[in-house]
C-alpha positions in Angstrom: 126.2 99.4 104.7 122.4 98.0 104.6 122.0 100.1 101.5 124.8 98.1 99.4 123.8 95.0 100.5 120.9 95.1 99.2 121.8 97.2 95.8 123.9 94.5 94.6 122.1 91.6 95.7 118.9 93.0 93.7 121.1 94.3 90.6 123.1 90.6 90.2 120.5 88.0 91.8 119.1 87.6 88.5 122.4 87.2 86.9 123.9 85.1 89.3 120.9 82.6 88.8 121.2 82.4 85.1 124.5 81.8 85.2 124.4 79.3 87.0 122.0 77.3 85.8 122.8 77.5 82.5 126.3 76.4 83.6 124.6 73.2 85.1 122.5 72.3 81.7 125.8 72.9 80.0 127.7 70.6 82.0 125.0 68.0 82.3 124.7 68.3 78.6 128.4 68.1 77.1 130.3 67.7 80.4 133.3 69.8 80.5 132.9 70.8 76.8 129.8 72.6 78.0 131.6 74.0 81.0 134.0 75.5 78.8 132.0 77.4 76.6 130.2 78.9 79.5 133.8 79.7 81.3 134.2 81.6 78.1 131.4 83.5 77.9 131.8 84.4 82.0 134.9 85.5 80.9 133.8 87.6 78.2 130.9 88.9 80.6 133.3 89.8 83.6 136.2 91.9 80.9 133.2 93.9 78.8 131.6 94.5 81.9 135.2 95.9 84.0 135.9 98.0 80.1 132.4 99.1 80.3 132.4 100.0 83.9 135.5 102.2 83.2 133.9 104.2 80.3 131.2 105.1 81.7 132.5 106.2 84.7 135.9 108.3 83.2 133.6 109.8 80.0 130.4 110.7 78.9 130.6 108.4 75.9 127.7 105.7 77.3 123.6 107.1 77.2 122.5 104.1 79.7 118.7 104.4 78.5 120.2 103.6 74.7 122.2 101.2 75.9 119.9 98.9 78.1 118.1 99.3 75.0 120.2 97.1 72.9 121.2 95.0 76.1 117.1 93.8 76.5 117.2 93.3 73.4 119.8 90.8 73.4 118.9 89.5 76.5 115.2 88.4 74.6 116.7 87.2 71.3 119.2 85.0 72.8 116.8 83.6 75.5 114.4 82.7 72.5 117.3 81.3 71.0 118.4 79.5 73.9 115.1 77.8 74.6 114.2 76.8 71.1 117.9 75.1 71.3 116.9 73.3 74.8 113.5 72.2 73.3 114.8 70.9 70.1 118.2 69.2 70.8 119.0 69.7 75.1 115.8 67.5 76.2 117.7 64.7 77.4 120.8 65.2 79.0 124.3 62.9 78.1 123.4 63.7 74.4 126.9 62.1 73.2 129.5 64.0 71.5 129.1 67.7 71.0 127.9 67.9 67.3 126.9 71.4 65.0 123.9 71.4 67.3 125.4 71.2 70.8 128.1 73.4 69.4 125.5 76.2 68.3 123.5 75.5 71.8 126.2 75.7 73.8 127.4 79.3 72.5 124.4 80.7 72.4 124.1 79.8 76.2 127.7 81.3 76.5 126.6 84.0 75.0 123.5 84.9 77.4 125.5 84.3 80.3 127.8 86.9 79.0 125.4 89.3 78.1 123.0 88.7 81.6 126.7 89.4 83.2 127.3 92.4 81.4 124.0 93.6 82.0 124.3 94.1 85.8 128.1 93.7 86.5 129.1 97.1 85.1 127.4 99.3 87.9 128.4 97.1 90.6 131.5 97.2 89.8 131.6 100.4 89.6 129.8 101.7 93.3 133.1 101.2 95.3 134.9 104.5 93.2 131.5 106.5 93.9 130.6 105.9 97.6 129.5 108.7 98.9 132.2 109.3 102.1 131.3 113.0 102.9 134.2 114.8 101.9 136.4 111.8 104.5 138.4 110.0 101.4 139.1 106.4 101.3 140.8 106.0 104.1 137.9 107.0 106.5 135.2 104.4 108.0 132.3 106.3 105.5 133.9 104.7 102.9 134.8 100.5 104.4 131.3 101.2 105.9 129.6 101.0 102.4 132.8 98.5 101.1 131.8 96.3 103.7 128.1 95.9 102.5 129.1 95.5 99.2 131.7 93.1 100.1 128.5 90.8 102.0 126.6 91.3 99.1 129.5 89.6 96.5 130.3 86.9 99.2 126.5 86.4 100.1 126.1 85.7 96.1 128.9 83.3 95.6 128.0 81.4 98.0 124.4 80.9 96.7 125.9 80.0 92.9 128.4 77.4 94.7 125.2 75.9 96.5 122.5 76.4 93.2 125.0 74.8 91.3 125.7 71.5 93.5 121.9 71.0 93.4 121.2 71.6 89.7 124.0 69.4 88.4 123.2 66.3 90.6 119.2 66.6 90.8 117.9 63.9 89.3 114.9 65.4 87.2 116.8 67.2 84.7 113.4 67.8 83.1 112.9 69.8 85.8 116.0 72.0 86.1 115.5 73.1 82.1 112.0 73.8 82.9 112.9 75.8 86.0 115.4 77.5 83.9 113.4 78.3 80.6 110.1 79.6 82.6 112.8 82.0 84.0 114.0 83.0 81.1 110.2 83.3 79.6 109.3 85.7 82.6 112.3 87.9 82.1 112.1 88.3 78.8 108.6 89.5 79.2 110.5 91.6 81.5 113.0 92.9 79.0 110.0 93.6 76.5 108.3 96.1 78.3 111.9 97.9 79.4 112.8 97.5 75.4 110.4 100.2 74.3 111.1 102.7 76.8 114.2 104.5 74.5 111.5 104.7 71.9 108.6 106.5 74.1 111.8 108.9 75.9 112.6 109.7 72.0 109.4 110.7 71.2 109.1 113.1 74.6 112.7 114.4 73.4 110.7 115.6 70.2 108.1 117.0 72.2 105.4 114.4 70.7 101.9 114.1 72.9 103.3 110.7 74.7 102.2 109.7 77.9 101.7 105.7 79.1 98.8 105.9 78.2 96.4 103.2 76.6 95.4 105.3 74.0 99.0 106.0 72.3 100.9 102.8 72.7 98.0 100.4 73.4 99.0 97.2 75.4 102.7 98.0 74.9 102.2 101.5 77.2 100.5 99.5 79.6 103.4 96.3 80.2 105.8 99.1 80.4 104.2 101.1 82.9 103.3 97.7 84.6 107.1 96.4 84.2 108.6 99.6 85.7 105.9 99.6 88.5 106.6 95.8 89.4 110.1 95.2 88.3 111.0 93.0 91.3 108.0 90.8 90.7 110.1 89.1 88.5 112.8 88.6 90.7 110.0 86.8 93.2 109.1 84.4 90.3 112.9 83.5 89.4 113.6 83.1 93.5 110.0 80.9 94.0 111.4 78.9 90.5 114.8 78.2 92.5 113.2 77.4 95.7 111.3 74.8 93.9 114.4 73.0 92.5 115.9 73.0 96.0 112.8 71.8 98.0 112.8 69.0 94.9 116.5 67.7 95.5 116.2 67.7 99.3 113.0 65.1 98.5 114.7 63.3 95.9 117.5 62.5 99.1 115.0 61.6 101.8 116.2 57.8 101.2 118.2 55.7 99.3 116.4 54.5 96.1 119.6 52.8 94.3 120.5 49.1 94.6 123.0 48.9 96.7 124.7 44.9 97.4 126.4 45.3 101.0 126.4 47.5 103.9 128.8 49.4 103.4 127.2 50.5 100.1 124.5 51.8 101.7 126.1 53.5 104.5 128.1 55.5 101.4 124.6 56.0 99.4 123.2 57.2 102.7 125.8 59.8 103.5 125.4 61.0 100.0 122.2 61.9 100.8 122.9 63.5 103.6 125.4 65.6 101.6 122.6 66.7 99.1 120.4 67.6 101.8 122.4 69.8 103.3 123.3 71.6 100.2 119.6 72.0 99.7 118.7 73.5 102.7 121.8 75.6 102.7 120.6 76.5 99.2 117.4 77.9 100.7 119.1 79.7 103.3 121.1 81.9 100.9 118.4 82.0 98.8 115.9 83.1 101.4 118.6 85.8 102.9 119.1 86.9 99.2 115.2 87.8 99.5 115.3 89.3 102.8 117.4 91.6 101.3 115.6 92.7 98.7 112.9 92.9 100.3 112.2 93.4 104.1 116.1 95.2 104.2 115.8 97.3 101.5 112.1 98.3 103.2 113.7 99.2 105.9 116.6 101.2 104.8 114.7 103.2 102.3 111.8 103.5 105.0 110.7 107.8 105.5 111.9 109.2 108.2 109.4 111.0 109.7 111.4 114.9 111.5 110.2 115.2 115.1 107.9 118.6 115.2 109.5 121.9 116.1 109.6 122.6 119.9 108.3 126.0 121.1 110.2 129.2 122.0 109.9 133.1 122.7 110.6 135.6 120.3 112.0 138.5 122.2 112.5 141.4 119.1 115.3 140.3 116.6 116.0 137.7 118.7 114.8 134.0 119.9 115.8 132.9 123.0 115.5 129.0 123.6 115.4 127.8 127.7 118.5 126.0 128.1 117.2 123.5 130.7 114.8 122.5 128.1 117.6 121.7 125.6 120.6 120.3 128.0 119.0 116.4 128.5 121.7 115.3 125.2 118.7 114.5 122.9 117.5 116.4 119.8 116.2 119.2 119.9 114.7 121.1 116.4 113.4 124.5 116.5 111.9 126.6 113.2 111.0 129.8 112.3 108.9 130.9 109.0 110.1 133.9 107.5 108.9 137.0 105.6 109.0 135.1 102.4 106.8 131.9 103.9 110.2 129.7 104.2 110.4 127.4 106.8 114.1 127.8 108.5 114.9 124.5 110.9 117.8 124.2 113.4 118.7 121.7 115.7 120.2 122.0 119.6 122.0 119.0 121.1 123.8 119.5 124.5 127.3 117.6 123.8 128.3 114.6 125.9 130.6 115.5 129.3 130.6 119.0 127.9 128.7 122.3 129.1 128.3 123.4 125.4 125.7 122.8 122.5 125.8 121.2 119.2 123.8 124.0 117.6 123.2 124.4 113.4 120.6 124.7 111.0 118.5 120.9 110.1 120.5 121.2 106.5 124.1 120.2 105.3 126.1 121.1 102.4 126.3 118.0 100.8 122.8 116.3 101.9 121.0 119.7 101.3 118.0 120.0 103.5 117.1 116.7 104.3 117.4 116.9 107.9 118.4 114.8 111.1 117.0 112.8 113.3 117.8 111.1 116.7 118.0 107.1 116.7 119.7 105.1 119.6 120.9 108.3 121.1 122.7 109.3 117.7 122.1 111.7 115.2 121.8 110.6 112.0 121.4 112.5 108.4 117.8 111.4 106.8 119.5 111.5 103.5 122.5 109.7 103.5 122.1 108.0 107.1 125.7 108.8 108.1 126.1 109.0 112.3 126.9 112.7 113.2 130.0 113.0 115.9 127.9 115.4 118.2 130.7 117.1 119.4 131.8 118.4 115.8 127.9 119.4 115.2 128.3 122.8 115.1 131.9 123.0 112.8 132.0 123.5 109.4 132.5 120.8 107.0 131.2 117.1 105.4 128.1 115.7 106.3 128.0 118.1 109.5 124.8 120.4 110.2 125.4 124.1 108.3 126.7 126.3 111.8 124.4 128.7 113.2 125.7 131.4 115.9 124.3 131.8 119.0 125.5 133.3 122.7 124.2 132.0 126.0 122.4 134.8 128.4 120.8 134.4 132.0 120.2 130.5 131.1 119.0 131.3 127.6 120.4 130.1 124.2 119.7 133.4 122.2 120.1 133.2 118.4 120.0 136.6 116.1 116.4 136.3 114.1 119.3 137.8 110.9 121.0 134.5 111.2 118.6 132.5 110.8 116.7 134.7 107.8 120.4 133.8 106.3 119.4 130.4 106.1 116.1 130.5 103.9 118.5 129.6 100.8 119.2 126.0 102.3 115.4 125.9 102.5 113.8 127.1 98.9 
């Protein structure tokens, strides 16, 4: 669940904020005229991005590296675009009638919101037909598990545009919602420039060229792309802090009432208008400040290392190990390993199953996580890989995300396990 959460709130956070704002510069612009350009170009957005999402998922028709290519691409020309339109005719909002000029500014801000959508929108759409459910189908809780933190993620995101968009259409310094927008769009493109050359540097390894990011072969360019790879969610911070700045703005702006108001009961309506845009500030920040916790503190700790307990001790008696069942039998995890002729490092792990007198018992490897391992949280055990709670009374049957079986018998107190069997399992350890 954490994991989707935080997938699609980092993949759409961007695009959900440049949506929206330019939907609000629009509208403040050309009213619904503006709206309805940009309703077009969401449109357009959301149908390439479902078509898109189908492709590439049903053929091997779509390279993604060449095709981000052409997408930051886009992404930078109409931003330029998009700004020099803003700085040339959009400076003042309630321009009048629409005109060649708002006509030309208004589809080119269509046009990036359709392009920011179908940027991002394609994958995310896309992660509900490729959960990973362990073998359990659609129908099993693997699978609403993950739909559920997607689900959060989408709702979690809506809810911020709803709120984003109530403050930057009513804030009063319009000046400062285009500048809060275009510095944005200046970041990321700077963004989009250093992903932009990374097709042409993969071509030249494809042709076996000396390339490396290195200084001496692509000069500053090596070194944004390397630094924009290596700090991609810094610009995600600078769009959030942006954002957090109009919202912090419009709460001051409706500290008190600054209109001329000739009764009472004029200022009692001014007043609770106020109190209206305050709210939808702070709630603005909220969602905003949970969008960053989880990108950031969430996503730290979901994709944190799991650090294996060390392998307890045990007696080698000839071809065979025996294992003290009273050191095993308190329900918690147990691992055990065993290096073999050919230096590999076999793991297995003993669990004593709940109201039962028999053991979980199988090697620290699956056949669909590979040799990741398990640990014990909360009195559970969980795959490092894929995080998915094991039922400890199927640990020890074949199938899904379940430890790869190992035999053993019980003697005089002893788990004793064939040293044969376990030498079978070096292969789920290369």
């Amino acid at each position: 669940m954490l994991k989707y959460i935080w997938m699609v709130t980092q993949d759409l956070f961007l695009t959900v904020t440049f949506a929206t704002l330019i939907r609000a510069v629009l509208g403040r612009l050309y009213g619904g005229t503006g709206r309805r350009f940009d309703t077009i170009g969401i449109a357009v957005g959301v149908a390439a991005s479902a078509v898109l999402a189908v492709v590439k998922n049903t053929t091997n028709l779509i390279i993604s590296s060449h095709w981000n290519h052409y997408i930051y691409g886009s992404i930078m020309v109409l931003s330029l675009a998009f700004l020099v339109l803003t700085l040339v005719f959009g400076r003042k909002e309630n321009r009048g009638a629409l005109g060649v000029s708002g006509a030309l500014l208004c589809a080119t801000g269509a046009g990036l919101t359709a392009v920011w959508i179908f940027f991002k929108l394609p994958g995310v759409m896309a992660y509900p037909f490729n959960f990973n459910t362990m073998g359990n189908g659609y129908l099993s809780w693997y699978y609403f598990e993950r739909l559920i933190g997607w689900l959060i993620a989408l709702l979690m995101l809506v809810i911020y545009a709803q709120l984003l968009y109530a403050c930057a259409l009513q804030i009063k310094k319009y000046a400062l919602l285009l500048s809060v927008l275009n510095i944005g769009l200046t970041a990321n493109m700077a963004y989009c420039a250093g992903r932009f050359f990374v097709p042409w540097v993969n071509r030249a390894k494809w042709l076996n060229w000396p390339v490396r990011y290195t200084r001496e072969e692509f000069g500053w360019i090596g070194d944004w792309m390397m630094f924009t790879a290596q700090q991609a969610q810094l610009f995600i911070w600078i769009t959030a802090a942006l954002v957090l700045a109009l919202a912090v703005v419009f709460f001051a702006e409706n500290t008190k009432v600054t209109e001329r108001y000739d009764n009472p009961a004029q200022l009692r309506k001014l007043r609770a208008r106020n109190r209206r845009h305050r709210r939808q500030a702070v709630a603005g920040a909220v969602f905003l400040v949970l969008a960053a916790v989880c990108i950031g503190p969430v996503q730290a700790y979901d994709t944190r290392v799991i650090e294996l307990s060390a392998p307890e001790t045990y007696t080698v008696e000839g071809d065979q190990i025996l294992i003290p069942m009273e050191e095993v039998n308190d329900g918690h995890l147990h691992r055990f390993e065993y290096r073999t002729e050919k230096n590999i490092d076999v793991r297995w792990i003993v669990v004593k199953k709940p109201g039962s007198a028999s053991f979980g018992v199988g090697l620290d490897a699956c056949e669909v996580c590979g040799n990741a391992g398990y640990f014990e949280r909360g009195g559970q055990v969980i795959c490092k890989r894929c995080d998915v709670v094991m039922n400890i009374n199927t640990i020890g049957f074949k199938g899904g995300c379940n430890p790869i079986p190992l035999a053993y018998t019980v003697r005089s107190g002893y788990l004793v396990f064939d040293l044969n069997d376990i030498r079978a399992g070096e292969k789920e350890f290369r």
